[in-house]
C-alpha positions in Angstrom: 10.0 4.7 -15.2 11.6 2.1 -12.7 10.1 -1.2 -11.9 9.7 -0.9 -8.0 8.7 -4.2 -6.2 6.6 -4.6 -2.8 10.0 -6.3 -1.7 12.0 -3.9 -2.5 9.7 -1.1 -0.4 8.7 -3.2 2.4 12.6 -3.3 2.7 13.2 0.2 2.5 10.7 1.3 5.2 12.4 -1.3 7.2 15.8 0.4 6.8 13.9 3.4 8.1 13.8 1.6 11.3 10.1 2.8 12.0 9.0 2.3 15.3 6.2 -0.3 14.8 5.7 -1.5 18.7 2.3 0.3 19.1 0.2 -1.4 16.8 -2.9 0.4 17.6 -1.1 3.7 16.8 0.1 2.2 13.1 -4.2 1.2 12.5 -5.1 5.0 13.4 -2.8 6.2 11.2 -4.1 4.2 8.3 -7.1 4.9 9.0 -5.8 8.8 8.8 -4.4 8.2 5.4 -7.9 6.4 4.2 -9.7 9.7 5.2 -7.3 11.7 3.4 -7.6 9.0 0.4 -11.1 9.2 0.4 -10.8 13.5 0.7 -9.0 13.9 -2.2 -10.9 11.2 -4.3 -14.2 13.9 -3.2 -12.6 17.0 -4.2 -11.4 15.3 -7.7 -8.1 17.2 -7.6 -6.1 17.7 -10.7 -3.7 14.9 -11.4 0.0 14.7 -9.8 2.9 16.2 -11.6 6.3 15.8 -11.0 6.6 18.7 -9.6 3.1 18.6 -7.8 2.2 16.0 -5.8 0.9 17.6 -2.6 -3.1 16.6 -1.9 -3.1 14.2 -5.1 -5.2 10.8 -5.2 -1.5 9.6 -6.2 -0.3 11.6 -2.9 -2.8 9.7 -0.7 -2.7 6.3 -2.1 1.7 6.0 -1.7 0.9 6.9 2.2 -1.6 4.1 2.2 0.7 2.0 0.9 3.6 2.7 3.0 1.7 2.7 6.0 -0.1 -1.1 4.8 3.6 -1.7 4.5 4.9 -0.8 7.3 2.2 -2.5 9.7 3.6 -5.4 7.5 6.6 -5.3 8.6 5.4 -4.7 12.2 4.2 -8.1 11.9 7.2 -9.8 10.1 4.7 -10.8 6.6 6.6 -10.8 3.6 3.7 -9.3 1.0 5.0 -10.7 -2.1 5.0 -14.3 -0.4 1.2 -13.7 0.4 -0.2 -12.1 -2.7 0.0 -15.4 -5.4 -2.4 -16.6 -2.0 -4.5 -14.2 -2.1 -5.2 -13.7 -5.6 -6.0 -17.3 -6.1 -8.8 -17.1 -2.9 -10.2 -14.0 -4.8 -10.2 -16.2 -8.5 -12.0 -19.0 -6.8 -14.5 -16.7 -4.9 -15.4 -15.0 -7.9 -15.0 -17.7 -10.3 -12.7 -15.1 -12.0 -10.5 -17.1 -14.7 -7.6 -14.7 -14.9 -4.5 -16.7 -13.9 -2.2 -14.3 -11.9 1.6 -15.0 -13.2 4.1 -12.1 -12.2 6.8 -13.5 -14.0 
């Protein structure tokens, strides 16, 4: 299995070329691919294959991430710069003591 990175797929939806200009379109359609997420977590589907992906949790969560992605883009944020951020917010809120190092 390959190591992907976020940078690595934030840059190959950009060479897509994606039109991200309508904004409000982008949240709909995430919000289309949580409702589908949250389908197939209900119906408790059998587990991708890799030949058999189609209506998968697995399915549903890589469109939720390309679309998170791709409104990322939209907006120029580079995720892996913004992550180490966030992670440390969420340790403090939670007085979690896990030190996030992505070497």
């Amino acid at each position: 299995m390959q190591n992907i990175t976020i940078k690595y797929l934030q840059e190959y939806i950009k060479s897509k070329n994606i039109n991200t200009e309508n904004k409000e379109a982008l949240f709909l359609k995430l919000s289309e691919e949580v409702g589908e997420l949250a389908a197939a977590m209900l119906r408790n589907p059998d587990r991708a294959t890799e030949t058999n992906i189609k209506g998968t949790i697995e399915e549903e969560i890589c469109d939720v991430i390309s679309l998170c992605l791709i409104i990322a883009n939209s907006y120029d944020i580079d995720v892996e710069k913004w992550i180490p951020v966030k992670e440390k917010l969420h340790n403090e809120k939670w007085n979690n003591k896990v030190v996030f190092d992505p070497r």
